[in-house]
PAZAPA-4460 file (N, C-alpha, C; in steps of 0.05 Angstrom, whole numbers, plus 32768, in hexadecimal, padded with zeros to 4 digits):
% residues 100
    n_x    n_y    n_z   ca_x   ca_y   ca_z    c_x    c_y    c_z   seq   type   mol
   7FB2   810B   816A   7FB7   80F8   8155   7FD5   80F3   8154     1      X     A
   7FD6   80DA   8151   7FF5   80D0   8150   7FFB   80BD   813F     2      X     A
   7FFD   80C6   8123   7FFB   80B9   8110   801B   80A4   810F     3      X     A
   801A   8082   810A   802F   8079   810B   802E   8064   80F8     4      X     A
   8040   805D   80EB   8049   804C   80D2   8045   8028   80DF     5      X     A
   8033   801A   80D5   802D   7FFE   80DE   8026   7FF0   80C1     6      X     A
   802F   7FD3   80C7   8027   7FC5   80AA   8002   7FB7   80AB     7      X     A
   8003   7FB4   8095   7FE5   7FA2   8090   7FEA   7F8D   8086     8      X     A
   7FE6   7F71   808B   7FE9   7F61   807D   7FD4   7F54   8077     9      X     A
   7FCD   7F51   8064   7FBA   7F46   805C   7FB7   7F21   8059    10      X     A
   7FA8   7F11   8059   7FA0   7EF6   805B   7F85   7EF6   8046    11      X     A
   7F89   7EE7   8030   7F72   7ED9   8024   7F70   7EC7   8023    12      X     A
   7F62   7EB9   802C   7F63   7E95   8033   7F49   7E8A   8033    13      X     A
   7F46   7E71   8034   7F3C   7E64   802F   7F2A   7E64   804B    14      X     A
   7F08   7E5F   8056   7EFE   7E6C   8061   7EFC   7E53   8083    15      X     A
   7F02   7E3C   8073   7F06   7E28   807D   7F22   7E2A   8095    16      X     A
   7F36   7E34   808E   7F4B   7E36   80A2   7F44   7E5C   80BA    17      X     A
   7F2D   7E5A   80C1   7F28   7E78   80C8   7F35   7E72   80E5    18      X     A
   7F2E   7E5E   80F3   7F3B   7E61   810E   7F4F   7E54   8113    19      X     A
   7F59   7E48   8104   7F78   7E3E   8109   7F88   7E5B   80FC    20      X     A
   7F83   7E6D   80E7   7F93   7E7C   80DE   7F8F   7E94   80F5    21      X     A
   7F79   7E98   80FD   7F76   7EAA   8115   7F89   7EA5   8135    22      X     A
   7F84   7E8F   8135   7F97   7E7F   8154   7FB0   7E87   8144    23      X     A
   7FB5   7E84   8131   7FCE   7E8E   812D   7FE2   7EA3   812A    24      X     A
   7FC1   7EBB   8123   7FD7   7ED5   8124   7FC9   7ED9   8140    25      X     A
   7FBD   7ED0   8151   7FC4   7EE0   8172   7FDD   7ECF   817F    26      X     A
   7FE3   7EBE   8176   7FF5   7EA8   8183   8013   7EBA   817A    27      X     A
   800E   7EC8   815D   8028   7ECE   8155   8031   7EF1   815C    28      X     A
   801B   7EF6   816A   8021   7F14   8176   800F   7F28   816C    29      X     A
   8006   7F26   815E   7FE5   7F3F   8155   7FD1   7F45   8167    30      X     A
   7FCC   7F5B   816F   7FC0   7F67   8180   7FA1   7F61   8171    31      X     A
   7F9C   7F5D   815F   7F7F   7F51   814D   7F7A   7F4F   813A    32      X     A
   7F61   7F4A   8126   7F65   7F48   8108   7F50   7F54   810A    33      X     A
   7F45   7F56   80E8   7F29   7F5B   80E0   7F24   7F43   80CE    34      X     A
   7F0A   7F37   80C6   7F09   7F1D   80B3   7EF5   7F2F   80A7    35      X     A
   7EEF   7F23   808D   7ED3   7F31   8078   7ED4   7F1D   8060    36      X     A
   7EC2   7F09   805F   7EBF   7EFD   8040   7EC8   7F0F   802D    37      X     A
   7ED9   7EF0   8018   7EDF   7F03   8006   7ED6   7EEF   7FEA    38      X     A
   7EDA   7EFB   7FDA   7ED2   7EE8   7FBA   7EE4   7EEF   7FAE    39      X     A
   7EE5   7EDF   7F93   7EED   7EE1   7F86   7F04   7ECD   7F70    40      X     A
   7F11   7ED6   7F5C   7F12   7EAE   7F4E   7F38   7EB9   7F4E    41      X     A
   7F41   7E9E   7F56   7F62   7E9F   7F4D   7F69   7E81   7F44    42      X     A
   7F7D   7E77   7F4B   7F91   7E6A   7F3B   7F74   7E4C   7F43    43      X     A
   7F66   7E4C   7F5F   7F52   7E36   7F65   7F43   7E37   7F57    44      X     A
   7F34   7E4D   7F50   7F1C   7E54   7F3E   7F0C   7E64   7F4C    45      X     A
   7EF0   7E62   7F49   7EE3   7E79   7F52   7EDA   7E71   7F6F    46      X     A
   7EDC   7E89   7F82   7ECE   7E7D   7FA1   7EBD   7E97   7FA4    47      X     A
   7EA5   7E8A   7FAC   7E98   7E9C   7FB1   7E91   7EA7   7FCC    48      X     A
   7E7F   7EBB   7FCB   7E80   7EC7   7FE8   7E73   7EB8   800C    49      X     A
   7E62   7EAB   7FFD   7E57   7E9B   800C   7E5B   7E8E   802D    50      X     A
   7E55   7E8E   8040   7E6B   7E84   8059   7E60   7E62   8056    51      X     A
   7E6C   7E52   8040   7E76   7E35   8044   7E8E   7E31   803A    52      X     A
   7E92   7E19   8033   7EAF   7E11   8030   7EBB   7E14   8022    53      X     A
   7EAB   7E23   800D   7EB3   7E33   7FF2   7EBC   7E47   7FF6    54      X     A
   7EB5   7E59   8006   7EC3   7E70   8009   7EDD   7E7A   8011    55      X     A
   7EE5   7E93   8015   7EF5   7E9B   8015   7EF5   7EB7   8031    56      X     A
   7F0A   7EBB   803D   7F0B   7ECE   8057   7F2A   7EE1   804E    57      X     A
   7F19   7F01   804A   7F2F   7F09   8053   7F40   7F0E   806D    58      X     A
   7F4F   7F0F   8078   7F56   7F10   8095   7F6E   7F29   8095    59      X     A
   7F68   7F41   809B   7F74   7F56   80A9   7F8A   7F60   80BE    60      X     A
   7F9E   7F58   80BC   7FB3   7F65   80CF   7FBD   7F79   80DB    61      X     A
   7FBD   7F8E   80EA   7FCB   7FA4   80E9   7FD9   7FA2   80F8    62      X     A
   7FF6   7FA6   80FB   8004   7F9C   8112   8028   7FA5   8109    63      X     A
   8038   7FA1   811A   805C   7FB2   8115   8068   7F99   80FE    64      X     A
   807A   7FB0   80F2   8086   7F9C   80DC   8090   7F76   80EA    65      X     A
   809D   7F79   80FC   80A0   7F5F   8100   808E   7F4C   810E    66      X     A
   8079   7F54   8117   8062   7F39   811D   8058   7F3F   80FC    67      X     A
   8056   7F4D   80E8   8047   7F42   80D6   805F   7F31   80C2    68      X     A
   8072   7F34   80BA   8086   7F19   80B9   807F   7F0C   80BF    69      X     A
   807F   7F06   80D8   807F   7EEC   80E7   8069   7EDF   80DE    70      X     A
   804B   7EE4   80E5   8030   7EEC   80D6   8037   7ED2   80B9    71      X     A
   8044   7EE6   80AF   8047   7EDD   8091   8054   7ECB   808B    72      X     A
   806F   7ECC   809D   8082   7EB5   8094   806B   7E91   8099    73      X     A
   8061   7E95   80B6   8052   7E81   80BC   8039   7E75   80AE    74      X     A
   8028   7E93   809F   801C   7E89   808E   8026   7E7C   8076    75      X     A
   8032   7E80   806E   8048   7E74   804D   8057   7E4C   805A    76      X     A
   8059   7E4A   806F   806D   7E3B   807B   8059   7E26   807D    77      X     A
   803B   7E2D   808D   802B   7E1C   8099   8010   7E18   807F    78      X     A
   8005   7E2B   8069   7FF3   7E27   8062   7FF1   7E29   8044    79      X     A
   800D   7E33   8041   800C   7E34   801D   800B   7E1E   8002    80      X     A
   8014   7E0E   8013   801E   7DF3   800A   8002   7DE4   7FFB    81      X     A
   7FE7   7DE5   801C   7FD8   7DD9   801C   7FBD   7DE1   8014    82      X     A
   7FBB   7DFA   8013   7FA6   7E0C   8015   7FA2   7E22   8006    83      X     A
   7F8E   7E32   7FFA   7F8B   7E48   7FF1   7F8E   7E65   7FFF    84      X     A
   7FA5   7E79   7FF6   7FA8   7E87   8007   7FBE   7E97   7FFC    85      X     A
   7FB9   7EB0   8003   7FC9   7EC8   7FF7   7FCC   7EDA   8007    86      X     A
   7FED   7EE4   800E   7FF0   7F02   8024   7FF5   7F12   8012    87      X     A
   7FF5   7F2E   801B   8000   7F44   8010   8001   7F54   8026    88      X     A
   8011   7F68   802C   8019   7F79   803C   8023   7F96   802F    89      X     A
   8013   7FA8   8043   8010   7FC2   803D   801E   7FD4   8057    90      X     A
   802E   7FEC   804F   802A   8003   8061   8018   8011   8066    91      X     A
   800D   8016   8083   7FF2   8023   808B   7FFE   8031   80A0    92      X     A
   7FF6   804B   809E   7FF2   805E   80B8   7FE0   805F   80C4    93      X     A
   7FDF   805E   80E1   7FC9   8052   80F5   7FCE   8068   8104    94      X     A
   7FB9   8075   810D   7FAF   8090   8126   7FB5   808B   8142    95      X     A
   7FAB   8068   8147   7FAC   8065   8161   7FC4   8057   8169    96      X     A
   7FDB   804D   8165   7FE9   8040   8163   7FF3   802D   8179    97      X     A
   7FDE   8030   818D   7FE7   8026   81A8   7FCE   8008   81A7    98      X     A
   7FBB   8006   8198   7FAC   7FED   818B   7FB7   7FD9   8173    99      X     A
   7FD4   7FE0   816D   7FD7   7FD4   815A   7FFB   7FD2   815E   100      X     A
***
């Protein structure tokens, strides 16, 4: 075990941008994501879980402090403006660190 310090960044977005926001974090250096419907009501109102256009995707990061920046800066730059969508970023220790 080789426990090593990596960020998470998190993506909640709108379910509609799934493969343009995906082309974008392999384009921007992430070794992969995880996606998982998500629900729930904010400043849009309520979206439910559903996979149509109503919904909502979380999208999963784990990857070194500066591709998830980057990650982030590009999400804020390219989709905030227009779209529903929220980052947050976490410190995570990861076992395998040579996948991420």
């Amino acid at each position: 075990m080789n426990p090593t310090n990596r960020k998470l960044l998190t993506i909640i977005t709108e379910s509609a941008l799934e493969r343009l926001v995906c082309n974008d974090i392999k384009t921007l250096g992430a070794h992969g994501f995880t996606i998982t419907d998500a629900r729930g009501e904010g400043h849009r109102g309520p979206r439910s879980a559903a996979w149509d256009e109503s919904s909502n995707i979380r999208i999963e990061v784990v990857c070194d402090e500066a591709t998830a920046q980057r990650i982030a800066e590009h999400m804020q730059a390219r989709y905030y403006e227009h779209y529903g969508m929220i980052l947050f970023l976490s410190d995570v220790t990861v076992l395998r660190p040579a996948k991420f």
